[in-house]
PyMOL Python script that loads the backbone (N, CA, C, O; Angstrom):
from pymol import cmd

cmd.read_pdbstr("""\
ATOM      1  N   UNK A   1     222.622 152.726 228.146  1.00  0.00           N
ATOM      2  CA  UNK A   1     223.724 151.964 228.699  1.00  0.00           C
ATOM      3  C   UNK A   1     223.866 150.684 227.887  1.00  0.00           C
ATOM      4  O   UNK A   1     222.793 150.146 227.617  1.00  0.00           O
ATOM      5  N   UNK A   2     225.094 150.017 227.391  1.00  0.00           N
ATOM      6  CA  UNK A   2     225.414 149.470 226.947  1.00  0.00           C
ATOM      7  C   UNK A   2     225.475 147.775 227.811  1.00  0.00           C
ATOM      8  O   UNK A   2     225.349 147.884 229.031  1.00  0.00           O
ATOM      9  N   UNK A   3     225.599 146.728 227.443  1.00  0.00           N
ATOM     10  CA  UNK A   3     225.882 145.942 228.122  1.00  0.00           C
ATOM     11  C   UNK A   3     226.979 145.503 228.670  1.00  0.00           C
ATOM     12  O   UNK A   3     227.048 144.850 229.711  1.00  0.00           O
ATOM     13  N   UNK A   4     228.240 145.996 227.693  1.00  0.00           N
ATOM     14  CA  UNK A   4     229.370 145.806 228.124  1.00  0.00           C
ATOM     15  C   UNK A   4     229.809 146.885 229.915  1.00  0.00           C
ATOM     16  O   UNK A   4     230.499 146.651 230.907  1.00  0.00           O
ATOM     17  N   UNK A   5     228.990 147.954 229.485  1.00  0.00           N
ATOM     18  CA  UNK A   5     228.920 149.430 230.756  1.00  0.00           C
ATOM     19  C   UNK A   5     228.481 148.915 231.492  1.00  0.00           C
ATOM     20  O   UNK A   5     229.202 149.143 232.464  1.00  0.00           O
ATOM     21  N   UNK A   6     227.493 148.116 231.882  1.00  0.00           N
ATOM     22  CA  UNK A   6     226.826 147.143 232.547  1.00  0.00           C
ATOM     23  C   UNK A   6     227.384 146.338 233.391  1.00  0.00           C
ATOM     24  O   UNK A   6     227.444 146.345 234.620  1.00  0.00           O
ATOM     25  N   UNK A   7     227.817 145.588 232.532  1.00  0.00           N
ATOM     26  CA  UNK A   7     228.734 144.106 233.035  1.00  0.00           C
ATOM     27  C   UNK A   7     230.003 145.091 234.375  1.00  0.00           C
ATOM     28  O   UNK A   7     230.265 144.806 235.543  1.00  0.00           O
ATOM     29  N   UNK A   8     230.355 145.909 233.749  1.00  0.00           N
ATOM     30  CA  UNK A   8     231.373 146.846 234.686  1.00  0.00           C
ATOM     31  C   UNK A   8     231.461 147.544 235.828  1.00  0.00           C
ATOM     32  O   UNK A   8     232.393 147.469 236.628  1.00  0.00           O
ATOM     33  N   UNK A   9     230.145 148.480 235.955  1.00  0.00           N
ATOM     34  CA  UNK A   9     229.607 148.333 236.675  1.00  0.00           C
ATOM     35  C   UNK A   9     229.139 147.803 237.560  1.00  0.00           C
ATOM     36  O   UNK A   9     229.228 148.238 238.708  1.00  0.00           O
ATOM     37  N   UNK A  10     228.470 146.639 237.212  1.00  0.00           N
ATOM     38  CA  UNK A  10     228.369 145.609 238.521  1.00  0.00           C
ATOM     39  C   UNK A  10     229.091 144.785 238.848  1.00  0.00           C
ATOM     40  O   UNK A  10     228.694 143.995 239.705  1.00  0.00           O
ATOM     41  N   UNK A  11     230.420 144.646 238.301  1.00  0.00           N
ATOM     42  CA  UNK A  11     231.442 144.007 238.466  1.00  0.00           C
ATOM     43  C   UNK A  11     231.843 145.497 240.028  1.00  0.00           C
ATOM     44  O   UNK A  11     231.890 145.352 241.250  1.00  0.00           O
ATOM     45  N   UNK A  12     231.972 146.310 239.457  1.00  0.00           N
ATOM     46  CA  UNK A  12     232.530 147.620 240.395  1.00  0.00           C
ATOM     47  C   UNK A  12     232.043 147.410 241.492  1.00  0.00           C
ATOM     48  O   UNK A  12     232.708 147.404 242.528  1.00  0.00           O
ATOM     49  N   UNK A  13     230.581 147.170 241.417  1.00  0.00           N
ATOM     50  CA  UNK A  13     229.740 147.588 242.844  1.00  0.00           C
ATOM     51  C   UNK A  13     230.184 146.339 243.854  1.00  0.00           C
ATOM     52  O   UNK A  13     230.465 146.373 245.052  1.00  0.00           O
ATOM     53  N   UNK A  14     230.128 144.906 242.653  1.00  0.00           N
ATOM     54  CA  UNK A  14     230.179 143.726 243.169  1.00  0.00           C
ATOM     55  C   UNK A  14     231.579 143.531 244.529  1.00  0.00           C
ATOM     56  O   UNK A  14     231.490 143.215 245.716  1.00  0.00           O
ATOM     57  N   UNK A  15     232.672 143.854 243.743  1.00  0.00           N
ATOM     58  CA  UNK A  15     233.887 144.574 244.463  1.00  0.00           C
ATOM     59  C   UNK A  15     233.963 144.995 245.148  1.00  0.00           C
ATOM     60  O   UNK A  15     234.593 144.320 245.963  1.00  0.00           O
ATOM     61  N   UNK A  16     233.551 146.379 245.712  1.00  0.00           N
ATOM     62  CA  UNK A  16     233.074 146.959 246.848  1.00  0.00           C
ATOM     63  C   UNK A  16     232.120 146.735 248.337  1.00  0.00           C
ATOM     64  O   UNK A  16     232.118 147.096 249.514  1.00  0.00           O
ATOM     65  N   UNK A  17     231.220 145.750 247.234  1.00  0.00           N
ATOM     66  CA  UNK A  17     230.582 144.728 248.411  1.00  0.00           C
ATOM     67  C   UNK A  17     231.099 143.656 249.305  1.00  0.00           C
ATOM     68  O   UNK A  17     230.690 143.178 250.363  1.00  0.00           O
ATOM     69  N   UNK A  18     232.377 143.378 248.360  1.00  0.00           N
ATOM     70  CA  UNK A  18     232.932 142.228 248.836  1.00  0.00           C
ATOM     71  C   UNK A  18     233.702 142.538 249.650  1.00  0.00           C
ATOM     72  O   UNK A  18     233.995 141.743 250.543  1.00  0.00           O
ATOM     73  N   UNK A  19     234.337 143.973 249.570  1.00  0.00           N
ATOM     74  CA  UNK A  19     235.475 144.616 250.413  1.00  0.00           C
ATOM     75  C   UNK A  19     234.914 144.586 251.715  1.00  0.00           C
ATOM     76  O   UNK A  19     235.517 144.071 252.657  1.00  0.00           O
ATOM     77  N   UNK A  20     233.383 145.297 251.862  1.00  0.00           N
ATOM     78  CA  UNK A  20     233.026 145.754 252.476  1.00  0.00           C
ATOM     79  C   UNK A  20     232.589 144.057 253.515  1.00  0.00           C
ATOM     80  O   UNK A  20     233.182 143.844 254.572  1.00  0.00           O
ATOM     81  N   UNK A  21     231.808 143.322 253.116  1.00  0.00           N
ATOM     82  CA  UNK A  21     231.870 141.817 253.252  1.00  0.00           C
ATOM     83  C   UNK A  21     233.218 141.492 254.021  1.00  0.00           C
ATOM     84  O   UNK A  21     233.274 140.912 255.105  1.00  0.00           O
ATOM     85  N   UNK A  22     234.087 141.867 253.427  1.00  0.00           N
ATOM     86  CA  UNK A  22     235.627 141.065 253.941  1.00  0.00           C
ATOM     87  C   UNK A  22     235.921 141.486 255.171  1.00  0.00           C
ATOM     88  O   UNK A  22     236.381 140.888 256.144  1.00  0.00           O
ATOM     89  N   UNK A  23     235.532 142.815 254.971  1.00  0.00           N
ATOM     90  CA  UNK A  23     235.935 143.567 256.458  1.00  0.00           C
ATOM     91  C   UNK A  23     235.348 143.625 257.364  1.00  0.00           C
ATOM     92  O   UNK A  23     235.896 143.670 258.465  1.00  0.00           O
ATOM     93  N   UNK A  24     234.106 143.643 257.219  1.00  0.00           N
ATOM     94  CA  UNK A  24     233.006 143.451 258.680  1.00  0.00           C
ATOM     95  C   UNK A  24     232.124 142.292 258.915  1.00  0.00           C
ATOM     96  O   UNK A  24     231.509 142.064 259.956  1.00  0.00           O
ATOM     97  N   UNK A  25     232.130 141.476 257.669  1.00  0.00           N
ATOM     98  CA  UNK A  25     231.793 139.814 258.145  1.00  0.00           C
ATOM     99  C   UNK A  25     233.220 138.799 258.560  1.00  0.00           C
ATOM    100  O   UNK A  25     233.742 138.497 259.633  1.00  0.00           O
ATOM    101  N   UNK A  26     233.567 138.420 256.889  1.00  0.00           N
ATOM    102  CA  UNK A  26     234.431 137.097 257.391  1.00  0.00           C
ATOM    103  C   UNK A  26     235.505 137.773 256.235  1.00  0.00           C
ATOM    104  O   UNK A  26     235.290 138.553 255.307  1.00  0.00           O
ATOM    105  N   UNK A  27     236.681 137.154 256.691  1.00  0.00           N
ATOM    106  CA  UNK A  27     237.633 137.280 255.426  1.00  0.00           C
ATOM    107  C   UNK A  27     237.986 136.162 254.244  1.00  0.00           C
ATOM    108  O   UNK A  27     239.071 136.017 253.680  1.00  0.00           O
ATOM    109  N   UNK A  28     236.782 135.431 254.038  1.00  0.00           N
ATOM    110  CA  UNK A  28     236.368 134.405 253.386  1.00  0.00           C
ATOM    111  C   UNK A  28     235.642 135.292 252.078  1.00  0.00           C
ATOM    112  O   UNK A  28     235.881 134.931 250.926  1.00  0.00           O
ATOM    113  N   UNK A  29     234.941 136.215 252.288  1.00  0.00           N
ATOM    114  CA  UNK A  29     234.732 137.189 251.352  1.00  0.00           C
ATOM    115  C   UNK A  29     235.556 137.435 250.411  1.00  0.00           C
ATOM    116  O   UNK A  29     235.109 137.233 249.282  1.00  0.00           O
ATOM    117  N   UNK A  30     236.917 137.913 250.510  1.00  0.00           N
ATOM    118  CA  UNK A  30     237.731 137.937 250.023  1.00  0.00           C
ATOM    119  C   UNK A  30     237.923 136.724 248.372  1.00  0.00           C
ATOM    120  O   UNK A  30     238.833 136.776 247.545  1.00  0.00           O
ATOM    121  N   UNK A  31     236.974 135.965 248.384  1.00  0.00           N
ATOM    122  CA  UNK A  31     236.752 135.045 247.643  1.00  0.00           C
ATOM    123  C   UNK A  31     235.581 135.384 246.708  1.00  0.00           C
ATOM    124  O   UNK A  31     235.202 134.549 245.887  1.00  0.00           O
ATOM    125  N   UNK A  32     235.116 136.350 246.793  1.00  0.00           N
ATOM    126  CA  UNK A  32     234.008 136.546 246.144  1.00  0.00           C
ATOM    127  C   UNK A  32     234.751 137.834 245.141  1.00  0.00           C
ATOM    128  O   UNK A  32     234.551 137.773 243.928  1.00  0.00           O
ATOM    129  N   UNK A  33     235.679 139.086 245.758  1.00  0.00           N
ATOM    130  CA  UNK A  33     236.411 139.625 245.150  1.00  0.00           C
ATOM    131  C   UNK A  33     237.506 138.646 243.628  1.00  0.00           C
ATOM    132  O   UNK A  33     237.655 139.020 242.465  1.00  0.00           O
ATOM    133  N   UNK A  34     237.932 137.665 244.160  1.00  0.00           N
ATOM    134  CA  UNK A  34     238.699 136.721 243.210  1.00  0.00           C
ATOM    135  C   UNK A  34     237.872 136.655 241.790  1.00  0.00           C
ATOM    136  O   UNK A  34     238.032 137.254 240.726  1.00  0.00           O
ATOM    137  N   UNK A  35     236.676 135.417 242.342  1.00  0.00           N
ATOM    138  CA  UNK A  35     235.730 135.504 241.540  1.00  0.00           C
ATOM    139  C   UNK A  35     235.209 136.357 240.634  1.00  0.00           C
ATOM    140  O   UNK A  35     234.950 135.949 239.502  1.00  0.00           O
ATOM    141  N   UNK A  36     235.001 137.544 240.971  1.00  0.00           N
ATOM    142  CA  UNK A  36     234.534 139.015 240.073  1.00  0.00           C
ATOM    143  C   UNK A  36     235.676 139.337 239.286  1.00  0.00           C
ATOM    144  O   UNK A  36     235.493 139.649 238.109  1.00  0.00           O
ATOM    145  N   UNK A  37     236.933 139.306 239.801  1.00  0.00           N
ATOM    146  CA  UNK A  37     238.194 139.480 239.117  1.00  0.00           C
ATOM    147  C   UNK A  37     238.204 138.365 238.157  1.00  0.00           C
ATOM    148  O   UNK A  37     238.024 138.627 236.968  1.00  0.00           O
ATOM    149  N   UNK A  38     238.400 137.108 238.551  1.00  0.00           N
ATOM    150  CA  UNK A  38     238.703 136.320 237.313  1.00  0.00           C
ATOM    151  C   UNK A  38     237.094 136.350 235.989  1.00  0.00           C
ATOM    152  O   UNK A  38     237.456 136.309 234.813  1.00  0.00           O
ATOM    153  N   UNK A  39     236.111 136.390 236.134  1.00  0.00           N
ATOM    154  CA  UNK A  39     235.289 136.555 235.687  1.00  0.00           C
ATOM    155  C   UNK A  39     235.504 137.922 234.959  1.00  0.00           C
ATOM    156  O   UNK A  39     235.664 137.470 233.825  1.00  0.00           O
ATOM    157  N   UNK A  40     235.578 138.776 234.867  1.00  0.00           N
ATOM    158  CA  UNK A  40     236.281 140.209 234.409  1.00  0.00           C
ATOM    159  C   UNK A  40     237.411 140.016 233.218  1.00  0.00           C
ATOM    160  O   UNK A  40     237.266 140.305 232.030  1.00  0.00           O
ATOM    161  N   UNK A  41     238.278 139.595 233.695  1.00  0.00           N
ATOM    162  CA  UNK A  41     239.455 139.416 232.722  1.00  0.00           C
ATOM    163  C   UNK A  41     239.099 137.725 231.866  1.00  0.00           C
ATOM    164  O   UNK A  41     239.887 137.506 230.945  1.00  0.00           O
ATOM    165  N   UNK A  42     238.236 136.817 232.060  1.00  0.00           N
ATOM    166  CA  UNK A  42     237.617 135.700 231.357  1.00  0.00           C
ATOM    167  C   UNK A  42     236.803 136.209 230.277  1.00  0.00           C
ATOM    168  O   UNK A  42     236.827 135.603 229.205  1.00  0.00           O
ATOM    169  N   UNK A  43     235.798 137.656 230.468  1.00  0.00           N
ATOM    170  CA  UNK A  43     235.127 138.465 229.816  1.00  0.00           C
ATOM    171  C   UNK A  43     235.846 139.161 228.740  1.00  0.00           C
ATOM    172  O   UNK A  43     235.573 138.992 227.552  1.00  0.00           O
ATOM    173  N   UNK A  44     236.772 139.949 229.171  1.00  0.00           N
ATOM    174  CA  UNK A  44     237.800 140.795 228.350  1.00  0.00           C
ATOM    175  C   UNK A  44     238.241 139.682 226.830  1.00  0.00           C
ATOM    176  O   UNK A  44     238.345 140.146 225.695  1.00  0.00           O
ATOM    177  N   UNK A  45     238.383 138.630 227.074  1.00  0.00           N
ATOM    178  CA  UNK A  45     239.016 137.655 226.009  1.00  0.00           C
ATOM    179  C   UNK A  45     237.563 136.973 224.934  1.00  0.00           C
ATOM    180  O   UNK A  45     237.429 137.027 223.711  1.00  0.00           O
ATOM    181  N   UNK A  46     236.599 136.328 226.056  1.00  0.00           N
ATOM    182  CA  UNK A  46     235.598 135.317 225.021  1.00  0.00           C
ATOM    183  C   UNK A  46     234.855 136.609 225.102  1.00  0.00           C
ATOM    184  O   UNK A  46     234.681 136.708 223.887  1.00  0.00           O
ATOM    185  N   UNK A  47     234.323 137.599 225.550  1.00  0.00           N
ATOM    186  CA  UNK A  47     233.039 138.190 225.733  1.00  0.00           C
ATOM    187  C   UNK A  47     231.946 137.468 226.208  1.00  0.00           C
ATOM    188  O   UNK A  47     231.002 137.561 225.424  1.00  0.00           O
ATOM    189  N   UNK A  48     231.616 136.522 227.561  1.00  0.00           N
ATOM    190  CA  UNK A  48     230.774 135.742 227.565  1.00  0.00           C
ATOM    191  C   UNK A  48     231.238 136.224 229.130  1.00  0.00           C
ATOM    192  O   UNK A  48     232.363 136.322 229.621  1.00  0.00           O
ATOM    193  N   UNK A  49     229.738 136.511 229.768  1.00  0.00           N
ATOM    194  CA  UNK A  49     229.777 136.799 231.203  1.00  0.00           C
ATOM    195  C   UNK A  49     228.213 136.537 231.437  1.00  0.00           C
ATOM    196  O   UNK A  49     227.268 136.923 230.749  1.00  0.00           O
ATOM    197  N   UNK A  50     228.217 135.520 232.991  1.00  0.00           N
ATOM    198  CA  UNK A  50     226.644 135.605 233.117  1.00  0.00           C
ATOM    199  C   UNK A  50     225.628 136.878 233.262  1.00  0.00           C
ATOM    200  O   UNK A  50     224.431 136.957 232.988  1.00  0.00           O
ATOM    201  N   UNK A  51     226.474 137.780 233.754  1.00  0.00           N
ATOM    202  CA  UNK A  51     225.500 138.763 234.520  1.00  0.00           C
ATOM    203  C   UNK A  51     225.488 139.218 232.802  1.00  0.00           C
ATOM    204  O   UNK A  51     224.345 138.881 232.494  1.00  0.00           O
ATOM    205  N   UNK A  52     226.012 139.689 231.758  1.00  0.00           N
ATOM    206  CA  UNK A  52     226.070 139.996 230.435  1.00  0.00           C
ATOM    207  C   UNK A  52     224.657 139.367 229.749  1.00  0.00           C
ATOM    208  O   UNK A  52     223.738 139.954 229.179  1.00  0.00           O
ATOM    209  N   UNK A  53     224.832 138.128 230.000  1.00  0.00           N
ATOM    210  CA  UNK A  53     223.277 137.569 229.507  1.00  0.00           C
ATOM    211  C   UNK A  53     221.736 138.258 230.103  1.00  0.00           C
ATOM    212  O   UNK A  53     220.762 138.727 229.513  1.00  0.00           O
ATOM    213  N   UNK A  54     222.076 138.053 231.583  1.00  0.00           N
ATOM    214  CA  UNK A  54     220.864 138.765 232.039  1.00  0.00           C
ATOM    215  C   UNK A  54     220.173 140.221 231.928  1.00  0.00           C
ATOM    216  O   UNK A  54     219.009 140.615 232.001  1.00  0.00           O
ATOM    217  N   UNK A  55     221.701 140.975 231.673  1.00  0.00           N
ATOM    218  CA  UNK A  55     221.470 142.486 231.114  1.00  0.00           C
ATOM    219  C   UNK A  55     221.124 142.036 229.910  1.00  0.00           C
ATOM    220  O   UNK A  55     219.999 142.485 230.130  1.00  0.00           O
ATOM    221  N   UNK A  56     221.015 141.549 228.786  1.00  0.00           N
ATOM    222  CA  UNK A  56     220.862 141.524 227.410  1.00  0.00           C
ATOM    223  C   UNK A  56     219.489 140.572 227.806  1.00  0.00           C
ATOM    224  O   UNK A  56     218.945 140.323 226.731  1.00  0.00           O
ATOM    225  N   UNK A  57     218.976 140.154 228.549  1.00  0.00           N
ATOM    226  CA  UNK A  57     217.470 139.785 228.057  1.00  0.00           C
ATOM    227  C   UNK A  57     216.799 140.624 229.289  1.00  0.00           C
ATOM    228  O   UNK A  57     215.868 140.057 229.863  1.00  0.00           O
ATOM    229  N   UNK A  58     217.280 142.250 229.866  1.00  0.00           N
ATOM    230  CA  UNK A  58     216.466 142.651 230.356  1.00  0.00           C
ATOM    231  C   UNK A  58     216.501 143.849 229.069  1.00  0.00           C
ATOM    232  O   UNK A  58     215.725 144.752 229.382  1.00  0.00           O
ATOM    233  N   UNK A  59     217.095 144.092 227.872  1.00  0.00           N
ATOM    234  CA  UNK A  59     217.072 144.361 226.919  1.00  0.00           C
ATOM    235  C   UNK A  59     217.645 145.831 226.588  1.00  0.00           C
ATOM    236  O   UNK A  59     217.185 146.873 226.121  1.00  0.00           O
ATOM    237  N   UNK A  60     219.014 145.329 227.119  1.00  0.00           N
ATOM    238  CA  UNK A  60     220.591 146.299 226.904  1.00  0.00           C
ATOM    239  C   UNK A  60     221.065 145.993 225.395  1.00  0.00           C
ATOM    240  O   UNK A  60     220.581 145.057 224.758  1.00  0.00           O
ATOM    241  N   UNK A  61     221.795 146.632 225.009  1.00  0.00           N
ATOM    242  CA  UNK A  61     222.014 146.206 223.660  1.00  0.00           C
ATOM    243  C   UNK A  61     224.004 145.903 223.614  1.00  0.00           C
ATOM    244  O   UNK A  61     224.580 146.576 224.468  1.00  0.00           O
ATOM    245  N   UNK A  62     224.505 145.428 223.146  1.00  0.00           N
ATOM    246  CA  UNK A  62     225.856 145.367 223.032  1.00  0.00           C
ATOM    247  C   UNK A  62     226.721 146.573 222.413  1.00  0.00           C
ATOM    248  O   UNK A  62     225.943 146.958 221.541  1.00  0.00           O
ATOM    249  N   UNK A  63     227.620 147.238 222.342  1.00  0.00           N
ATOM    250  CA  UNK A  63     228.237 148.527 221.935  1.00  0.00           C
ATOM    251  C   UNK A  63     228.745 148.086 220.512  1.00  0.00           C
ATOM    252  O   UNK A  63     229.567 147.220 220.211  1.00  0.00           O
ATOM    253  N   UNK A  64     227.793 149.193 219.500  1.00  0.00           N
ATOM    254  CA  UNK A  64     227.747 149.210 218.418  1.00  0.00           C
ATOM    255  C   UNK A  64     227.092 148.367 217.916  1.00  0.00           C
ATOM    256  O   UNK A  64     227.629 147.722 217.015  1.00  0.00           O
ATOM    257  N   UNK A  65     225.649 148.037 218.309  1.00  0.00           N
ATOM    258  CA  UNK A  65     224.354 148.021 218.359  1.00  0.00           C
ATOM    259  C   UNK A  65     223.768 149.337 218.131  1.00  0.00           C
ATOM    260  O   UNK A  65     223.957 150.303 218.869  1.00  0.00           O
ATOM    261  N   UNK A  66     222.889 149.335 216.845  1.00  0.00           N
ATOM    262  CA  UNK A  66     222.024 150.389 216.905  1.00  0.00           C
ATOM    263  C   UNK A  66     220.860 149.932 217.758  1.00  0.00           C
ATOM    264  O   UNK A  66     219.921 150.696 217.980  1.00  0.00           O
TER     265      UNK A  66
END
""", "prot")
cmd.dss("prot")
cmd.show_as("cartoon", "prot")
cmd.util.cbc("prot")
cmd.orient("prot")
């Protein structure tokens, strides 16, 4: 798995949590969905995402990385 596959992934799951958050806690959740979104498309442009760092020093490699 790549880091970029990574970053997406838990962006995905992150999403789903939040849905799930929104709907059976508070709809303040709904803020945590934003967040993952703007963080996502902030990624798409610089390539710089936190969770990206932490996959790359648990020692993911970037796509097109041997």
């Amino acid at each position: 798995m790549t880091v970029e596959r990574a970053v997406f992934a838990f962006a995905g799951f992150m999403v789903l949590l939040s849905v799930a958050l929104t709907h059976w806690i508070s709809p303040y959740f709904v803020w945590l969905t934003v967040f993952v979104g703007a963080n996502l498309f902030q990624f798409a442009f610089t390539k710089f995402c936190p969770a990206a760092l932490i996959f790359r020093a648990m020692g993911l490699k970037h796509a097109g990385q041997p």
